[in-house]
C-alpha positions in Angstrom: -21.4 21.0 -12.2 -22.6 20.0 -8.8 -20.2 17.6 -8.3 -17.5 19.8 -9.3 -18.7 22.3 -6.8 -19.4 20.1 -4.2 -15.8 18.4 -4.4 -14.2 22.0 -4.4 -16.4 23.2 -1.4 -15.2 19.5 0.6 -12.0 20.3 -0.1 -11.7 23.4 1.2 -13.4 22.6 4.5 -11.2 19.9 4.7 -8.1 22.2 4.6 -10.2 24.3 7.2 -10.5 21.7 9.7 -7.3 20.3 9.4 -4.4 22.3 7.7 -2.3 19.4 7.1 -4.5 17.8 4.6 -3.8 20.3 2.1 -1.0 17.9 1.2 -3.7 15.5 -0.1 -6.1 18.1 -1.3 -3.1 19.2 -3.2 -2.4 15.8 -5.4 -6.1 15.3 -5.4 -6.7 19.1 -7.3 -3.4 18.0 -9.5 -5.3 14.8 -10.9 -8.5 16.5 -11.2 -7.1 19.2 -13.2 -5.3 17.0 -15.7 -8.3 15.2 -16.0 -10.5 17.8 -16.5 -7.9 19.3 -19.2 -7.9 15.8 -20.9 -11.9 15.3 -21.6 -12.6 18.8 -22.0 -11.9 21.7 -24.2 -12.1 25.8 -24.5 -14.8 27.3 -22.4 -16.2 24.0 -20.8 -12.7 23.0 -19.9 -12.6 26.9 -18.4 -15.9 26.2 -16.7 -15.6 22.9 -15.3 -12.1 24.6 -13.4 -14.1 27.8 -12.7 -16.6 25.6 -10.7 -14.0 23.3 -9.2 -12.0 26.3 -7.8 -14.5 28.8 -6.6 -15.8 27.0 -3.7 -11.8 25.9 -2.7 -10.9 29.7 -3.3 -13.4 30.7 -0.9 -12.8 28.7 1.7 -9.1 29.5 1.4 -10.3 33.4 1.9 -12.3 32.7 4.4 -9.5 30.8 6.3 -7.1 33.7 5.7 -9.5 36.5 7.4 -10.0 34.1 10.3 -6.3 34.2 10.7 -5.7 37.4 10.4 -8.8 38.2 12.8 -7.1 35.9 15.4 -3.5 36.4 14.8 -2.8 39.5 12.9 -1.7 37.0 10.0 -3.4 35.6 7.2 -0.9 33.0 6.8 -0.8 32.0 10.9 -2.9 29.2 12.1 -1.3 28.8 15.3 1.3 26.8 15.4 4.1 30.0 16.7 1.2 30.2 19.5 1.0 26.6 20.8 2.3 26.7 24.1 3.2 22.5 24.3 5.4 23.0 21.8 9.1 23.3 23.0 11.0 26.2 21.1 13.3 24.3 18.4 15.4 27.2 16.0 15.7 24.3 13.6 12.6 23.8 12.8 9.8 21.3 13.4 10.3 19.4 10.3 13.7 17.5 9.0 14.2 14.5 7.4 16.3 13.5 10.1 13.5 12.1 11.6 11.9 9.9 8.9 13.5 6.7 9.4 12.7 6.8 12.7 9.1 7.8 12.4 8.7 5.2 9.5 9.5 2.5 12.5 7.0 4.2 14.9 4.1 4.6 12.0 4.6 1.5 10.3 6.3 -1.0 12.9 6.0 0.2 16.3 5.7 -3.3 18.4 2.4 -4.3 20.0 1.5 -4.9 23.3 -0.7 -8.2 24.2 -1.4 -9.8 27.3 -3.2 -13.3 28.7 -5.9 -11.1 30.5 -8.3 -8.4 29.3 -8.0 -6.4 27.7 -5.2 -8.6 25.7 -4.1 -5.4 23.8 -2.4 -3.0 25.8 -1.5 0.5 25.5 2.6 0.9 25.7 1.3 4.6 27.4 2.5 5.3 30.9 0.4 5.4 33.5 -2.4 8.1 33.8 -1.2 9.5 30.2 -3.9 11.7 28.9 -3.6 11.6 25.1 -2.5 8.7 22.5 0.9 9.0 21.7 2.3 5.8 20.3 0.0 2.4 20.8 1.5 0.2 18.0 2.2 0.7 14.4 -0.2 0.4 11.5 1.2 -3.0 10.1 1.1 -4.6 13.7 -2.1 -3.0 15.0 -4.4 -3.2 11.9 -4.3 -6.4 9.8 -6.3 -5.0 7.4 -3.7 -3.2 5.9 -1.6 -6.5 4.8 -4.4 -6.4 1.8 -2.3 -4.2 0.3 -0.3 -7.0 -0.6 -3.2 -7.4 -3.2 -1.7 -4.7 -5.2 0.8 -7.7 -6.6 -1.2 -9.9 -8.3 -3.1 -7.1 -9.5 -0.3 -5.6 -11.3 0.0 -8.9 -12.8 -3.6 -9.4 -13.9 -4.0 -5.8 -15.5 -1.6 -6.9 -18.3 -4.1 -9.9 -19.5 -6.7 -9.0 -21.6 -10.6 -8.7 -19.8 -13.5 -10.1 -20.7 -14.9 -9.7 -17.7 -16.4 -6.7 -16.0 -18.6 -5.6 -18.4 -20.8 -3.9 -15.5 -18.3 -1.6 -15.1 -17.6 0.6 -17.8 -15.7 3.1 -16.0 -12.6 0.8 -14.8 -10.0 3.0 -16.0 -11.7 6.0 -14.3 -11.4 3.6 -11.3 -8.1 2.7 -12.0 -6.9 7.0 -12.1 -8.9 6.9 -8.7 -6.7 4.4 -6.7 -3.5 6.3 -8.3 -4.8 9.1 -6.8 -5.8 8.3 -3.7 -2.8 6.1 -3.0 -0.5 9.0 -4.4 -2.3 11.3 -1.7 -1.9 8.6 0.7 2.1 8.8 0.4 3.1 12.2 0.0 0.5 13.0 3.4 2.7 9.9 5.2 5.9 10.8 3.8 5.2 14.8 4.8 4.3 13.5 8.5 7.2 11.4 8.4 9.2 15.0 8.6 7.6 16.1 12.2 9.8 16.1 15.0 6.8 14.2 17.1 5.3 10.8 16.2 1.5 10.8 17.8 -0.7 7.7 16.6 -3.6 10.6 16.1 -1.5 12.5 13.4 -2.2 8.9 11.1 -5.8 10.0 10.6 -4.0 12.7 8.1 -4.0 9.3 5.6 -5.4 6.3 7.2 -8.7 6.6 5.5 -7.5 7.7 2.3 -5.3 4.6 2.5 -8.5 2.3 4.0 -10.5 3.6 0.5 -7.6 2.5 -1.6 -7.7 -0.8 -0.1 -11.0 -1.3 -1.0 -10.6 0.2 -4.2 -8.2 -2.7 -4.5 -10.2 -5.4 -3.3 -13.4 -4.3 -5.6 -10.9 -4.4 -8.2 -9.2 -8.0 -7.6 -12.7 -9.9 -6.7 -13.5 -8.5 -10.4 -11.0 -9.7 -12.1 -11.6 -13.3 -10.2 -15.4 -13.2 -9.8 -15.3 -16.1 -12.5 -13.1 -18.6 -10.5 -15.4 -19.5 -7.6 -12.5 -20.9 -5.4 -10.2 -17.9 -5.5 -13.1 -15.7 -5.2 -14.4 -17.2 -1.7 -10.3 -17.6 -0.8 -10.1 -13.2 -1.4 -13.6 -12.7 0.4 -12.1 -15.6 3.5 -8.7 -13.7 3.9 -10.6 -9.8 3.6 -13.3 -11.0 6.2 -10.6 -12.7 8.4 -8.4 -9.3 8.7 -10.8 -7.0 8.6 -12.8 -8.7 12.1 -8.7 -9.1 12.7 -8.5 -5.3 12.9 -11.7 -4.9 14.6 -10.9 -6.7 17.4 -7.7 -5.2 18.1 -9.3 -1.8 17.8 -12.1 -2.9 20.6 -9.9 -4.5 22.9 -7.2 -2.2 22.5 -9.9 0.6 23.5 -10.1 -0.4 27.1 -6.9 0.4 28.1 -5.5 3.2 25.8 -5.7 6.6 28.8 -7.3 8.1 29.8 -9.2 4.2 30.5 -11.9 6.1 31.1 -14.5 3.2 31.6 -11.8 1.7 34.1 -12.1 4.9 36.3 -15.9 6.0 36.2 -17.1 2.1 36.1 -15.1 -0.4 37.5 -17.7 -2.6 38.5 -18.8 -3.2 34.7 -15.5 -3.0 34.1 -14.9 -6.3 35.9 -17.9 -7.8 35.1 -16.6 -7.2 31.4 -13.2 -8.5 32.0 -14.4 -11.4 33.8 -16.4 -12.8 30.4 -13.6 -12.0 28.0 -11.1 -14.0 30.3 -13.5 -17.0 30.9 -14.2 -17.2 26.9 -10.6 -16.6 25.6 -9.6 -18.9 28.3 -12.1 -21.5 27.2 -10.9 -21.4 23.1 -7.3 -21.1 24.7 -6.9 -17.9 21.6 -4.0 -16.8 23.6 -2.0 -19.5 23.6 -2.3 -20.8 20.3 -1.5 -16.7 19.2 
């Protein structure tokens, strides 16, 4: 019952803070329903919903008085108000603009250099927000592991006789669907906005980074008896996971505002000057 309640009341803060996501909150209530209508029955089945839905109703309440306290509409959270929005009678959302955003999110070049910070922002100068840095299969390695999804498919037709320590793997396995269905319908729905902004991937990225992991828990237990393919999964996760890091630290420094840049140069140098003289040293760069 508390979990049920719990999940409800996340939910609906979730939708609160951050209207878009009740793309995800909506596949996420769609599987929890089914599933709840599978393993239960009459007035538990009723309860379990009851207790699920409360806490999501009430936040939805709560965010319709707010509107309608702010705007005059329950149904208004602001967007008819945003001033930086240019006035477009066709509406903000087409799927004229998906193959082009599916470049920008997905395969939007990035931009490296010989000199710190080595990952560079494709911004303009004295650009005050992030825009568009790089796409999500160029800027975060860590995503290639969802090529693990292949041999997984493979190895889930094959018998177990492993895992025995975790009795709930099919529960597991309705979790990734889930989360990965959530993940795709959020992408494709922000695929449909007129703007591209490398902020607006937050909507799914961690969604997406669970179901990775979900994916990795699952392949290292379908392996954990081969020893060699076991440490070969663990080498290539570790490798593209520091992979991402790095670009995310280095790519840090010079995405605007470049804040440490402007209020510290000194460091700034000081900092620049040791990542040039160690890269240089390993010659990274030129074997990248």
């Amino acid at each position: 019952a508390r979990w049920l309640v719990l999940a409800g009341l996340s939910w609906g803060l979730a939708i609160g803070s951050r209207h878009n996501l009740v793309i995800s909150i909506g596949v996420y209530l769609a599987f929890a329903l089914v599933q709840i209508a599978r393993n239960g029955n009459g007035r538990e089945m009723q309860r379990r919903m009851v207790l699920l839905l409360s806490p999501l109703a009430l936040c939805a309440i709560g965010l319709g008085v707010y509107n309608f306290a702010r705007f005059g509409n329950p149904f208004e959270i602001g967007v008819n108000y945003q001033l930086s929005l240019p006035a477009d009678p066709d509406g903000y959302f087409s799927t004229a603009y998906v193959l082009s955003n599916l470049f920008v999110y997905l395969f939007y070049p990035m931009t490296i250099s010989e000199s710190f910070p080595f990952v560079l922002s494709t911004l303009p100068a004295n650009s005050q927000f992030d825009e568009v840095v790089a796409g999500l299969f160029t800027s975060t390695p860590g995503v290639w592991l969802l090529a693990l999804a292949i041999p997984c498919f493979f190895l889930s037709r094959k018998p177990v006789d492993t895992l025995q320590d975790i009795p709930t793997r099919r529960s597991l396995k309705s979790f990734f669907f889930m989360v990965m269905a959530a993940v795709l319908v959020q992408f494709l729905f922000l695929t449909m906005f007129f703007f591209a902004a490398m902020r607006y991937m937050a909507d799914f990225y961690l969604q997406l980074v669970l179901g990775i992991w979900l994916l990795v828990w699952w392949l290292d237990g379908r392996v954990r008896t081969n020893l060699r393919l076991r440490a070969a999964l663990w080498l290539a996760v570790t490798v593209l996971v520091f992979w991402t890091v790095g670009i995310g630290f280095f790519g840090s420094f010079d995405i605007p505002p470049q804040s440490l840049r402007v209020l510290n140069p000194d460091l700034y140098t000081r900092i620049a000057s040791y990542w040039d003289h160690w890269f240089k040293s390993l010659g990274i760069l030129r074997a990248y």
